[in-house]
Gaussian input, Z-matrix of N, CA and C with variables (Angstrom, degrees):
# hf/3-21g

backbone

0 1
 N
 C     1     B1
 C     2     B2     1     A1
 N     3     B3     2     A2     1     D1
 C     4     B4     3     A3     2     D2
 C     5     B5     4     A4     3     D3
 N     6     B6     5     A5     4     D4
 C     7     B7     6     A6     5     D5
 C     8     B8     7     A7     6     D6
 N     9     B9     8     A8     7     D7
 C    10    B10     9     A9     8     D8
 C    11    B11    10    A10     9     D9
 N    12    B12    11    A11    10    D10
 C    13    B13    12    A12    11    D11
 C    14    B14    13    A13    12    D12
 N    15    B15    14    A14    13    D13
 C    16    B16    15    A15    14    D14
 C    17    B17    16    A16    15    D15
 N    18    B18    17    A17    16    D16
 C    19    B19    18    A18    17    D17
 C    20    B20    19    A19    18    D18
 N    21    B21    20    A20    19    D19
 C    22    B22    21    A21    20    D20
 C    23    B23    22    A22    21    D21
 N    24    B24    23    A23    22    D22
 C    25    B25    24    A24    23    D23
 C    26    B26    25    A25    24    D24
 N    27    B27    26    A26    25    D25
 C    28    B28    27    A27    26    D26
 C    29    B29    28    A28    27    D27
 N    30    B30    29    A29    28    D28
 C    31    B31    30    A30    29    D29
 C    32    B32    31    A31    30    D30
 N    33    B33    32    A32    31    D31
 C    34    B34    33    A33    32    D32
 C    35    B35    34    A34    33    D33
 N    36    B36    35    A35    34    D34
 C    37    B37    36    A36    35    D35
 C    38    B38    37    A37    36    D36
 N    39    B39    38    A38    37    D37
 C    40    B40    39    A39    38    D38
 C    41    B41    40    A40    39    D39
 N    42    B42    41    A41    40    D40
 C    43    B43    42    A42    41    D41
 C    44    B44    43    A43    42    D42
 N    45    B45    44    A44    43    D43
 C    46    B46    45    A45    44    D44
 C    47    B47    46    A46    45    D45
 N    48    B48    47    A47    46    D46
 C    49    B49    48    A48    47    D47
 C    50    B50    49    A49    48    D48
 N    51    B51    50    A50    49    D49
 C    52    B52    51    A51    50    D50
 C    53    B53    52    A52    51    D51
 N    54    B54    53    A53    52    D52
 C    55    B55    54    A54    53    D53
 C    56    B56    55    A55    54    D54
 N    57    B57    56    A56    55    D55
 C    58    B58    57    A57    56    D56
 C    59    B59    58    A58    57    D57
 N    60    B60    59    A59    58    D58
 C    61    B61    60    A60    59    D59
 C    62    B62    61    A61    60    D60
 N    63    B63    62    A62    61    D61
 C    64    B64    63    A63    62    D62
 C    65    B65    64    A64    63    D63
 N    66    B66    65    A65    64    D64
 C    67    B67    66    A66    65    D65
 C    68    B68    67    A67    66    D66
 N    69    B69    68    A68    67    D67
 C    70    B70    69    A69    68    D68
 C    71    B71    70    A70    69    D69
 N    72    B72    71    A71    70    D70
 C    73    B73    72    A72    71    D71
 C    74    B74    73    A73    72    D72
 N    75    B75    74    A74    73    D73
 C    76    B76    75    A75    74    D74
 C    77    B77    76    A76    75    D75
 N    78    B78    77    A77    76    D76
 C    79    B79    78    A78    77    D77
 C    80    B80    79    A79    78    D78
 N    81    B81    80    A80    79    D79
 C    82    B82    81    A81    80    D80
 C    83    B83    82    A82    81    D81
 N    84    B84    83    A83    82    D82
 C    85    B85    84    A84    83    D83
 C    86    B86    85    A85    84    D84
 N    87    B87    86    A86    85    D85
 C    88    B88    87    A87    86    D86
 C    89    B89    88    A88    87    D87
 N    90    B90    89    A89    88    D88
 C    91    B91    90    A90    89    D89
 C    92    B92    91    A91    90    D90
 N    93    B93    92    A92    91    D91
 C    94    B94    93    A93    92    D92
 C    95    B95    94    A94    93    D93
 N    96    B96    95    A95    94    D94
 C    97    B97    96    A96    95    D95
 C    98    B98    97    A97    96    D96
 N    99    B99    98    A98    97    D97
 C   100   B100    99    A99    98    D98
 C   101   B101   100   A100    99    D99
 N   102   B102   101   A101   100   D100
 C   103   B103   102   A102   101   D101
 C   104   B104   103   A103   102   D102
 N   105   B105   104   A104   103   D103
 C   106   B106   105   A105   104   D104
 C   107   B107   106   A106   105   D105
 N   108   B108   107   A107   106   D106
 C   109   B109   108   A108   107   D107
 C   110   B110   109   A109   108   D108
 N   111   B111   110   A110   109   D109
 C   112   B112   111   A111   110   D110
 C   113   B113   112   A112   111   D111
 N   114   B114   113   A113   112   D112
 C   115   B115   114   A114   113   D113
 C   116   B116   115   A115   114   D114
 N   117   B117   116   A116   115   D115
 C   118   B118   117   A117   116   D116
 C   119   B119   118   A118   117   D117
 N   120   B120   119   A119   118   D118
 C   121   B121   120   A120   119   D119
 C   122   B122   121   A121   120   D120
 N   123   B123   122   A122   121   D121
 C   124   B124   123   A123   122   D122
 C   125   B125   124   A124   123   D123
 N   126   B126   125   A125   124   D124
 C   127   B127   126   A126   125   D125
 C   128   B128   127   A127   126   D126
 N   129   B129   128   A128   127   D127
 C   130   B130   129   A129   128   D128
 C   131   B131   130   A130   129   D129
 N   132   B132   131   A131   130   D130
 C   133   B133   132   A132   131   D131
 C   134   B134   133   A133   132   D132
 N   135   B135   134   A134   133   D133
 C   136   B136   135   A135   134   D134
 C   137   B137   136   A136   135   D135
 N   138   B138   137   A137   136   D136
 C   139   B139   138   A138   137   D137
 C   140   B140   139   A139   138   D138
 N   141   B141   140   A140   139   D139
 C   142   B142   141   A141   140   D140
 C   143   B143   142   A142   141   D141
 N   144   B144   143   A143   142   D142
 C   145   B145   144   A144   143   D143
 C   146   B146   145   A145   144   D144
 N   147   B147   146   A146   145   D145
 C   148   B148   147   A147   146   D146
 C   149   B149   148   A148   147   D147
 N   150   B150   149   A149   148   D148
 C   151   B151   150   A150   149   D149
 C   152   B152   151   A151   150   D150
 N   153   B153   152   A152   151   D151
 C   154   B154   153   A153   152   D152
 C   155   B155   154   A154   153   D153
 N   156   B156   155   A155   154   D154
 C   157   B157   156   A156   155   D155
 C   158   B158   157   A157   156   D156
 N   159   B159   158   A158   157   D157
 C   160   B160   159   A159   158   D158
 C   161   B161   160   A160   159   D159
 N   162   B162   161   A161   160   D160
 C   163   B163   162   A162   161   D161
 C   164   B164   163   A163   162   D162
 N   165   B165   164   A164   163   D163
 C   166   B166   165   A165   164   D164
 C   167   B167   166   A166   165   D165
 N   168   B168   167   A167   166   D166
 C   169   B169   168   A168   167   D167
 C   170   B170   169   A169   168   D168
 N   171   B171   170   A170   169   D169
 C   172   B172   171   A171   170   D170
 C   173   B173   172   A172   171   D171
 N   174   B174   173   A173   172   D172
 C   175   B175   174   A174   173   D173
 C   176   B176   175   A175   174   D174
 N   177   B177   176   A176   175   D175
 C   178   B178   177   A177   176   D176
 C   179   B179   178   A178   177   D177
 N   180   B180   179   A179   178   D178
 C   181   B181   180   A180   179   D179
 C   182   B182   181   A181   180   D180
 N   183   B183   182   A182   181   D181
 C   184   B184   183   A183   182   D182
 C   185   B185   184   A184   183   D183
 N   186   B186   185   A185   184   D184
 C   187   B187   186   A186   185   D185
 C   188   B188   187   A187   186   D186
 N   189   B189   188   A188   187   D187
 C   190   B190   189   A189   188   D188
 C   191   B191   190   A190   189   D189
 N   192   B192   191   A191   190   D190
 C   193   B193   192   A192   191   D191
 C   194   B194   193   A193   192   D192
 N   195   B195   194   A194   193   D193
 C   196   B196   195   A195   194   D194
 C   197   B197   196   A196   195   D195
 N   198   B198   197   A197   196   D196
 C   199   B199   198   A198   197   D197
 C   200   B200   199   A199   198   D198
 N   201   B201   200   A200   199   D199
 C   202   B202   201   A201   200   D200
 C   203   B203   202   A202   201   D201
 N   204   B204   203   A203   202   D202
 C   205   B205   204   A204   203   D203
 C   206   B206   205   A205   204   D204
 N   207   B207   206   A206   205   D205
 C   208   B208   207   A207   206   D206
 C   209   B209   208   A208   207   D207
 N   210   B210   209   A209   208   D208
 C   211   B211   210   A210   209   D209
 C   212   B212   211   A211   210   D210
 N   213   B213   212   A212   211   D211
 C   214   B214   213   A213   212   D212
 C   215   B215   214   A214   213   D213
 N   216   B216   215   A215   214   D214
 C   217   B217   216   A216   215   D215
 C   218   B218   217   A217   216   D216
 N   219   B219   218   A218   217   D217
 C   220   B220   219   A219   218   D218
 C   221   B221   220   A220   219   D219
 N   222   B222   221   A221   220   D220
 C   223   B223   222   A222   221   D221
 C   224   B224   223   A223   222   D222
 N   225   B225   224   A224   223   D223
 C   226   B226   225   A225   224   D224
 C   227   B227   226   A226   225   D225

   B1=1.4457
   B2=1.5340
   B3=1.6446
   B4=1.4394
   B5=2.0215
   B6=1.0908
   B7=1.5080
   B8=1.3587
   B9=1.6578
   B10=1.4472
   B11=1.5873
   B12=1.5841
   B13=1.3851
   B14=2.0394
   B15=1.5223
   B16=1.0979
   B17=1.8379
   B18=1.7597
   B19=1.8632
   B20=1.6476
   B21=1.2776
   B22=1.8490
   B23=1.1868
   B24=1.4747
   B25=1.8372
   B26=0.9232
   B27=1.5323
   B28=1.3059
   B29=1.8150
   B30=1.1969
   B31=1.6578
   B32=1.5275
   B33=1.2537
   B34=1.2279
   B35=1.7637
   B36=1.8499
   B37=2.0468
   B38=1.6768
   B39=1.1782
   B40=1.1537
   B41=1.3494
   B42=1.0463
   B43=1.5752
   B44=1.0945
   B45=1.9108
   B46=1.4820
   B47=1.2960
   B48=1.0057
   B49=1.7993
   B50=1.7423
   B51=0.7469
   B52=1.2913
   B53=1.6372
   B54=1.1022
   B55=1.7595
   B56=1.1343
   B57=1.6635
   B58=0.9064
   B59=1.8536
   B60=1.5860
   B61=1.3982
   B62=1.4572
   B63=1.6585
   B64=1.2641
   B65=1.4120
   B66=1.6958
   B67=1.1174
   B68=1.5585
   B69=1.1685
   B70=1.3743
   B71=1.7583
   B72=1.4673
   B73=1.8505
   B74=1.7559
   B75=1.3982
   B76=1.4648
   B77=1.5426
   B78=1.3009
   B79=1.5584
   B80=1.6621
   B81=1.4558
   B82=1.7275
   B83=1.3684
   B84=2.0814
   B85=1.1985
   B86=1.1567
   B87=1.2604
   B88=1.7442
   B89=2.0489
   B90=1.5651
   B91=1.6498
   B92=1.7561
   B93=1.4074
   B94=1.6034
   B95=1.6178
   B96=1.0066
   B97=2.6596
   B98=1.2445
   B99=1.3286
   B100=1.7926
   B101=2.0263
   B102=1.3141
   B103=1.4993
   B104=1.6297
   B105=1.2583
   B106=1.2643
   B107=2.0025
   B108=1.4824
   B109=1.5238
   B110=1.1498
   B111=1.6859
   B112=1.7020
   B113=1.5459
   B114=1.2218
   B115=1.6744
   B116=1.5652
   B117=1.4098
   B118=1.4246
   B119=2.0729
   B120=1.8329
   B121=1.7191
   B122=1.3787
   B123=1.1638
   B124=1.5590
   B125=1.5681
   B126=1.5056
   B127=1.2920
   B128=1.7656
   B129=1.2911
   B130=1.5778
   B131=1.7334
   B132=1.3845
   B133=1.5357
   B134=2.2815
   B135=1.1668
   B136=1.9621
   B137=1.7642
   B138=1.6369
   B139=0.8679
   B140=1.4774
   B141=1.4923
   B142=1.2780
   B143=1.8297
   B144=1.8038
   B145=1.6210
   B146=1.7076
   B147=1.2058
   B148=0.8809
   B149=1.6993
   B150=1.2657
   B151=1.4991
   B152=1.1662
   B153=1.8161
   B154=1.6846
   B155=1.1334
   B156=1.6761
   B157=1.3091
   B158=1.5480
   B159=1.3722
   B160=1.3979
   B161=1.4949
   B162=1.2096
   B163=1.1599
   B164=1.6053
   B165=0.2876
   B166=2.2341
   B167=1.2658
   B168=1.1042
   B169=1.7952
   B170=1.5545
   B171=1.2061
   B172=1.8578
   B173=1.5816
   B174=1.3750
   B175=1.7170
   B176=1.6659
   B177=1.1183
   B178=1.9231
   B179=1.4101
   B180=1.7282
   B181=1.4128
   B182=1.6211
   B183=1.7120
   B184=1.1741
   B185=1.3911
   B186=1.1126
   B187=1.7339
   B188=1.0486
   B189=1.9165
   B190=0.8766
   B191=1.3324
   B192=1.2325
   B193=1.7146
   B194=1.5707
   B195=1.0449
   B196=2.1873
   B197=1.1810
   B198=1.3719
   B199=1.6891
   B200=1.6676
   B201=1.4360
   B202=1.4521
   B203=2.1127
   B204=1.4109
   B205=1.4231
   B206=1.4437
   B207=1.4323
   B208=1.5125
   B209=1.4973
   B210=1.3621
   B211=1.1802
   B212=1.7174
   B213=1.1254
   B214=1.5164
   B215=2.0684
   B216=1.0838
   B217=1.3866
   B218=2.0692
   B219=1.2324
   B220=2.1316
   B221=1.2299
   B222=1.7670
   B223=1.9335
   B224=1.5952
   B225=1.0416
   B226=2.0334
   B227=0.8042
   A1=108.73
   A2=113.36
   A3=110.40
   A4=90.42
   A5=111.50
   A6=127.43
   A7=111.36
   A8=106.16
   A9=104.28
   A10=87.13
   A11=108.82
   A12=154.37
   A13=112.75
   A14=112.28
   A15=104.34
   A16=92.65
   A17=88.36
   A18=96.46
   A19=76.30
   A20=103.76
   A21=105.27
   A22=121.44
   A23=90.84
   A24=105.90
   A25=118.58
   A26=124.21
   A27=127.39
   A28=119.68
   A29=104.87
   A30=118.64
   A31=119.98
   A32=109.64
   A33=112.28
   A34=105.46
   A35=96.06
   A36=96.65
   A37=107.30
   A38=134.69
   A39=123.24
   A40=125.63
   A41=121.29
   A42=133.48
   A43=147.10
   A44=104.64
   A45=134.29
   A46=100.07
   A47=122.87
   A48=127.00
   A49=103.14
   A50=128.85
   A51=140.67
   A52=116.95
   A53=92.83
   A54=102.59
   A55=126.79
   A56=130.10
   A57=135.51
   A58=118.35
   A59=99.23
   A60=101.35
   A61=98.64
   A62=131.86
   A63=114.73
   A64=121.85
   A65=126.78
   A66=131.39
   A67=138.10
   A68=89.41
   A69=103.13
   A70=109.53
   A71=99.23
   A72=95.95
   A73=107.36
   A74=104.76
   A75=105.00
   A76=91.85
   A77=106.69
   A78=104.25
   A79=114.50
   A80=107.58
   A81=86.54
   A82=86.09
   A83=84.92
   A84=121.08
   A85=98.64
   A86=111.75
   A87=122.97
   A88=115.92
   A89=100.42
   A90=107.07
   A91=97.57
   A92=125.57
   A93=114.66
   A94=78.95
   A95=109.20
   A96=82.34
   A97=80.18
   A98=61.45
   A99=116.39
   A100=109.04
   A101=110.50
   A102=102.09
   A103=100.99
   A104=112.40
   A105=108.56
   A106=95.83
   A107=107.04
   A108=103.56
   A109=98.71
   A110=108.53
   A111=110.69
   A112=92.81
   A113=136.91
   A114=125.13
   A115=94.73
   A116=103.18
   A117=125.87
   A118=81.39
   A119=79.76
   A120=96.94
   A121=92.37
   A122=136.11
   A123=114.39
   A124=130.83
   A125=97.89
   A126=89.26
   A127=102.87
   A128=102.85
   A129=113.73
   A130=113.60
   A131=115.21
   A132=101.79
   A133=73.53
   A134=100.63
   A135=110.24
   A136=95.76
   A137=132.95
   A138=134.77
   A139=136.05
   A140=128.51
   A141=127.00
   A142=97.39
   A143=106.95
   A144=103.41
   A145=103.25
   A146=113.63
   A147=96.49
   A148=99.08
   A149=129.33
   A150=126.08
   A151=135.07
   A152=116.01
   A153=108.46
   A154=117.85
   A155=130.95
   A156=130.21
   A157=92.30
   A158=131.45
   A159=105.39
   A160=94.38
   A161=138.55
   A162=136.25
   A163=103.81
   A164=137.86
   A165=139.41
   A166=108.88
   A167=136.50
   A168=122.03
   A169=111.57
   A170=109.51
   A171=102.57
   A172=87.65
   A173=139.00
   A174=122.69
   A175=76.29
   A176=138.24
   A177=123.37
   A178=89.72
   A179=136.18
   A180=106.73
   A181=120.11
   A182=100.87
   A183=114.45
   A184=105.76
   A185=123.06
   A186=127.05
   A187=109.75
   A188=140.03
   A189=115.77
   A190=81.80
   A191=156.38
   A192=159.40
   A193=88.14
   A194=127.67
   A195=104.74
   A196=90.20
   A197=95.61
   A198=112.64
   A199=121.83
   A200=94.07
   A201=83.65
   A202=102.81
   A203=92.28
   A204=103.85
   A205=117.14
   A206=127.14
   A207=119.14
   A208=114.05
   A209=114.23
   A210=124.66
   A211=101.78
   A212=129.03
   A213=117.50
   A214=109.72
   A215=101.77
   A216=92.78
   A217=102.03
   A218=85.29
   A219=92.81
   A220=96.00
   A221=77.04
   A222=101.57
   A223=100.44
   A224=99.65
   A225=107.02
   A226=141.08
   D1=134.68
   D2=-176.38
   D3=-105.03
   D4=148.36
   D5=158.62
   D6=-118.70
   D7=117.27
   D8=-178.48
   D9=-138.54
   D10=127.39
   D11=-167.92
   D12=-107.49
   D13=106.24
   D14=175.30
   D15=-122.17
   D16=160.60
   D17=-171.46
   D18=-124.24
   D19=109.89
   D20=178.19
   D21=-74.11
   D22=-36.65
   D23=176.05
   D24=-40.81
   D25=-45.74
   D26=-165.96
   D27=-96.46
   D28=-6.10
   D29=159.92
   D30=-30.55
   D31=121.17
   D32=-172.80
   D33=-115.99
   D34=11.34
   D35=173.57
   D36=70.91
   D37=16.46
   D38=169.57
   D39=-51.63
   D40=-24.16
   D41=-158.08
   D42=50.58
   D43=15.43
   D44=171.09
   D45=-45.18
   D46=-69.11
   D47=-156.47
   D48=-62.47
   D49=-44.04
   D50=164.60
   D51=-39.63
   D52=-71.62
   D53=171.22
   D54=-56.05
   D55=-34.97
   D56=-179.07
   D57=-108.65
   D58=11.09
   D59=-170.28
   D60=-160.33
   D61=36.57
   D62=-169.85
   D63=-82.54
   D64=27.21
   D65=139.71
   D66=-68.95
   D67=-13.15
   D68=-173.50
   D69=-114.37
   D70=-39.99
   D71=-170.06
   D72=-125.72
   D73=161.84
   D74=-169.64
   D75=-149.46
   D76=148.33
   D77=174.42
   D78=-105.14
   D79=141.48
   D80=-170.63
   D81=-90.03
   D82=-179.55
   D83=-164.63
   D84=-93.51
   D85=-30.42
   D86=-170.91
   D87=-55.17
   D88=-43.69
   D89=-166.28
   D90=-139.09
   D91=-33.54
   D92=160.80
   D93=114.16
   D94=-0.92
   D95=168.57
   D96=-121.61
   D97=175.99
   D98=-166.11
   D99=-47.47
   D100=151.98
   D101=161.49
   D102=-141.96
   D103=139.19
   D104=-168.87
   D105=-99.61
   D106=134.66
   D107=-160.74
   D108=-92.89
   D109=151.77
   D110=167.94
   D111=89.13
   D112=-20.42
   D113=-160.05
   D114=-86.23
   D115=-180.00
   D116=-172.16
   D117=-130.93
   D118=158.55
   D119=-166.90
   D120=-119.55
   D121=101.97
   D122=130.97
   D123=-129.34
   D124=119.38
   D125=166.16
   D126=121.01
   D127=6.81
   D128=-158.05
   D129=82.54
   D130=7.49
   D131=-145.37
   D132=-124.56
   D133=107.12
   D134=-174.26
   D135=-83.38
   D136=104.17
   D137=149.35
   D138=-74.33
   D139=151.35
   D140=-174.15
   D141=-152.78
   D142=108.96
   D143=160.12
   D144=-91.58
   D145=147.45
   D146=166.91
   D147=-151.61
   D148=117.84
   D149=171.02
   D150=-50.07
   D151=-9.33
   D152=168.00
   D153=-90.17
   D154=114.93
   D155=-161.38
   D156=-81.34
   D157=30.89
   D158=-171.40
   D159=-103.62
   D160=-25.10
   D161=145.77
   D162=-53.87
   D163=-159.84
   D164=-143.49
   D165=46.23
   D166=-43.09
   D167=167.24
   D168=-54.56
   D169=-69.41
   D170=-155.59
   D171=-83.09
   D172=15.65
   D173=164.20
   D174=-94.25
   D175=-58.84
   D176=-147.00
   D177=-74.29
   D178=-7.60
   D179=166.41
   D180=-70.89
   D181=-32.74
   D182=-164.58
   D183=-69.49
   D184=-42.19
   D185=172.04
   D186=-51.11
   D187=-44.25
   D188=-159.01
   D189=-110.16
   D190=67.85
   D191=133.39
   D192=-103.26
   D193=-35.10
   D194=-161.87
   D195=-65.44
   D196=134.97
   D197=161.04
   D198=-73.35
   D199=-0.84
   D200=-172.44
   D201=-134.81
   D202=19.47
   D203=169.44
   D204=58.05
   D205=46.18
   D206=-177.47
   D207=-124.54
   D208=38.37
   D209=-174.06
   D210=-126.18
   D211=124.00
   D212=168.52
   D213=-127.24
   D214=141.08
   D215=175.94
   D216=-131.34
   D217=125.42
   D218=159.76
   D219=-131.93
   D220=143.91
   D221=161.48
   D222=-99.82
   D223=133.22
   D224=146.37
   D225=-142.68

């Protein structure tokens, strides 16, 4: 199982996550960050389980490209 965790609030629209993960993230049109797809929201805090670890590479690139660190991904 991959858990990949976005904090939207704190999006600053870079479009790292996107580029390096556009299966997973899209930036709206609406405000310019990131939305992590398929996730559930609570709390400001956008979750995504998802069981194909084949996404876990290009999401742990995208986490570690934000400049402002609001992306986290675990496998377990």
């Amino acid at each position: 199982m991959v858990i990949i965790t976005l904090q939207r609030d704190k999006c600053i629209g870079c479009n790292y996550c996107y580029e390096l993960a556009p299966e997973r993230f899209r930036m709206s049109k609406k405000d310019g960050k990131s939305v992590l797809l398929k996730s559930t929201d609570k709390k400001g805090f956008h979750t995504l389980k998802d069981p194909d670890h084949s996404i876990a590479d290009n999401c742990d690139r995208a986490a570690k490209a934000c400049p402002v660190n609001i992306i986290s991904v675990k496998e377990i």
